[in-house]
C-alpha positions as CSV (number, residue, x, y, z in Angstrom):
1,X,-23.6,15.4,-10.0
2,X,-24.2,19.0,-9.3
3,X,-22.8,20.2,-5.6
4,X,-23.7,23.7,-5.9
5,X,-25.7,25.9,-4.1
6,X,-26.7,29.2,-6.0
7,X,-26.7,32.0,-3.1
8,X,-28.9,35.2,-3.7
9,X,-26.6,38.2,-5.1
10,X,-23.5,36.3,-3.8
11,X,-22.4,33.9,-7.2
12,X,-22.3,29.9,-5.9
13,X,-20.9,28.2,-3.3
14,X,-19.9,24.5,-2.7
15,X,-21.1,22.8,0.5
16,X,-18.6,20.7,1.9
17,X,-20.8,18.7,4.3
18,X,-22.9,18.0,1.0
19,X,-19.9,16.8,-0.5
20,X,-19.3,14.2,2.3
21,X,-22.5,13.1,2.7
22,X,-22.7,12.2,-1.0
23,X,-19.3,10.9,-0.5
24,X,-20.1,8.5,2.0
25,X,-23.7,7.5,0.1
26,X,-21.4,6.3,-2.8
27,X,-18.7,5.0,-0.5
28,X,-16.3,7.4,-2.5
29,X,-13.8,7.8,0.8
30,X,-10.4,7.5,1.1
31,X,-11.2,4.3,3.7
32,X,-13.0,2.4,0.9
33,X,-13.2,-0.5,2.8
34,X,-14.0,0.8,6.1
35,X,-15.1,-2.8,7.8
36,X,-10.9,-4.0,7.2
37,X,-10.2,-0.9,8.2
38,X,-11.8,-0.9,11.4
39,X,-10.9,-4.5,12.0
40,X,-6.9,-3.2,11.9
41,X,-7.6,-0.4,14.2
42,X,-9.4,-2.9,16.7
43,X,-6.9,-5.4,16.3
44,X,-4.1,-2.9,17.2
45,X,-6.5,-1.2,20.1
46,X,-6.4,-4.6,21.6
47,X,-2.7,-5.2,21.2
48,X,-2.0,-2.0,22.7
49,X,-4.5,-1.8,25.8
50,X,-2.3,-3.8,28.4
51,X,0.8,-1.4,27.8
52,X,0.8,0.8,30.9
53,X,4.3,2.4,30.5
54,X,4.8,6.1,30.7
55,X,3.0,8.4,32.5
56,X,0.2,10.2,32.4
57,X,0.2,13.8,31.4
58,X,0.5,15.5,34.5
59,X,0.3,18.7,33.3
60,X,-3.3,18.5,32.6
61,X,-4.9,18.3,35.8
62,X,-8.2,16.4,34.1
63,X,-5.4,13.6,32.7
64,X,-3.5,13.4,35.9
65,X,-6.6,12.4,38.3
66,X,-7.7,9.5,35.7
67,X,-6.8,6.0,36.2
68,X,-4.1,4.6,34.1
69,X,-6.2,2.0,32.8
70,X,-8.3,4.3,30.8
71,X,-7.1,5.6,28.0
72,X,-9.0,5.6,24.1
73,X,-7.6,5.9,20.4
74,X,-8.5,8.5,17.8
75,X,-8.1,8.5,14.1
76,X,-8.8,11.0,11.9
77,X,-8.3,11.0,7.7
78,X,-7.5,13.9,5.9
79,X,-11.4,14.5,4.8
80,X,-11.9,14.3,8.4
């Protein structure tokens, strides 16, 4: 499958956001099976949500003034 883009006077370029989306269309990402995956990450989310030790980051005014209680998880793969 072609990826290219021809661009006038300036040779060809790849598009990375085509690249993903074509990716994703032919579930060619490194999460293959994204429903497991997503079933872990829940699973551990739900272990993890009762665990109020520590403090919040009190050097960041907009973290400091939040309840406790709320709090969220982030994952990110290397294609983003």
């Amino acid at each position: 499958m072609d990826l290219t883009i021809a661009l006038a006077g300036n040779g060809v370029h790849t598009n990375p956001h085509i690249q993903f989306m074509v990716s994703v269309m032919i579930s060619d990402l490194l999460i293959s099976e994204f429903g497991e995956f997503k079933s872990v990450i829940s699973e551990l989310f739900d272990q993890c949500k009762n665990n109020f030790s520590g403090n919040p980051a009190d050097y960041i005014p907009e973290l400091a003034s939040k309840p406790r209680e709320n709090w969220g998880l982030s994952v990110c793969t290397v294609q983003g």
